[in-house]
C-alpha positions in Angstrom: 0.0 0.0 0.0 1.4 3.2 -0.8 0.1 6.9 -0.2 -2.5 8.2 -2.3 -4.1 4.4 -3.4 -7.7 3.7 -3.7 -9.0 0.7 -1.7 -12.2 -0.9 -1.0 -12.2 -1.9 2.4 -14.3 -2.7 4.9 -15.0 0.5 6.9 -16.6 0.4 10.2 -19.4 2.6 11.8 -18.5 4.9 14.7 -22.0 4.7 16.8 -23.1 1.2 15.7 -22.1 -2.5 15.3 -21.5 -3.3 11.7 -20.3 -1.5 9.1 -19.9 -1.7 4.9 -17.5 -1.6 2.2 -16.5 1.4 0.6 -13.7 3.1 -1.1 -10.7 4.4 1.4 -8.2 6.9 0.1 -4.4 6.2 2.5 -2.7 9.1 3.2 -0.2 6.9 5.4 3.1 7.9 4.4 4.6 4.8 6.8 2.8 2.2 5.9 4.9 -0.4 7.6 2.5 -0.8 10.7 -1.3 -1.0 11.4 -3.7 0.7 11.2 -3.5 2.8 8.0 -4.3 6.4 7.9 -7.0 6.9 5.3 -10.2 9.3 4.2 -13.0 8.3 3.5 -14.7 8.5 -0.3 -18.0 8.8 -1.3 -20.6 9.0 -4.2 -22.5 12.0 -2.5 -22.2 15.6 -3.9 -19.4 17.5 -2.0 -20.2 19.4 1.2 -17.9 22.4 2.6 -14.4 20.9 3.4 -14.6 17.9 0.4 -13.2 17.4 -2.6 -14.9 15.8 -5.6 -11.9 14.3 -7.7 -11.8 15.6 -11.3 -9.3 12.1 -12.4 -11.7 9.8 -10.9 -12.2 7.4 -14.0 -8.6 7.5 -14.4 -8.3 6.6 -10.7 -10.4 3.5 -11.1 -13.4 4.8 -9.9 -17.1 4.1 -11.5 -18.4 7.7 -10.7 -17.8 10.8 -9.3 -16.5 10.3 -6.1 -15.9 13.3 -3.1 -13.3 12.8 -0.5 -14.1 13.8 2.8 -10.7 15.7 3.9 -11.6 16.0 7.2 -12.7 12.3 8.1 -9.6 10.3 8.8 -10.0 6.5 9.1 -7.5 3.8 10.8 -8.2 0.9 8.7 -6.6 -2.3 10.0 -5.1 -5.1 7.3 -7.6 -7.6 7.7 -10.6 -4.9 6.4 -8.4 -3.9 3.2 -10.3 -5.8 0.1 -8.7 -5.2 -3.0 -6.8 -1.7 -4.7 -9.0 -0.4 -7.0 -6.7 2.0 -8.4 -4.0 5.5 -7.4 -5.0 9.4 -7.7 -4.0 11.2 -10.3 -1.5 14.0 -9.5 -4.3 16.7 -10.1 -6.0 15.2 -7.5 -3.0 14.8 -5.3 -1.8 18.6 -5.6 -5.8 19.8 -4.4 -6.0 17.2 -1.5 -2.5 18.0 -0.2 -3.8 21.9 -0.4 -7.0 21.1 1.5 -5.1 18.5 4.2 -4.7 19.7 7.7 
């Protein structure tokens, strides 16, 4: 895993039991222990403090997806499901703008 890949992973909720696969974006620059530092993605329209990626075909993605700078996951190994793909550096250059 590398910083700035696109997973699907299994993302749990905070306030309930359960929880559902979605895509993760890490922004883990040591990715040599667990958990990994990642935002969350999603399909809904982009709220104050999001980005909606302009690359996301090229990142693998099947729509437009908005990354939610400000809601920083630790996803563990075992909930990591497959890489769907890696931003584009447009991308890249806006999120590392908007990143706290």
């Amino acid at each position: 895993m590398k910083k700035w890949d696109i997973y699907l992973a299994y993302v749990r909720y905070e306030d309930i039991p359960g929880g559902k696969k979605r895509p993760v974006l890490v922004v883990d620059d040591d990715n040599t222990a667990y958990p990994i530092s990642c935002l969350k993605m999603t399909g809904q329209p982009r709220r104050d403090g999001e980005y909606t990626l302009v690359k996301w075909r090229e990142a693998g993605l099947h729509k437009e997806t908005t990354v939610r700078i400000g809601k920083r996951l630790n996803v563990v190994e075992a909930d990591f499901i497959v890489k769907i793909g890696s931003l584009d550096p447009v991308d890249i250059l806006k999120i590392e703008e908007m990143l706290p």
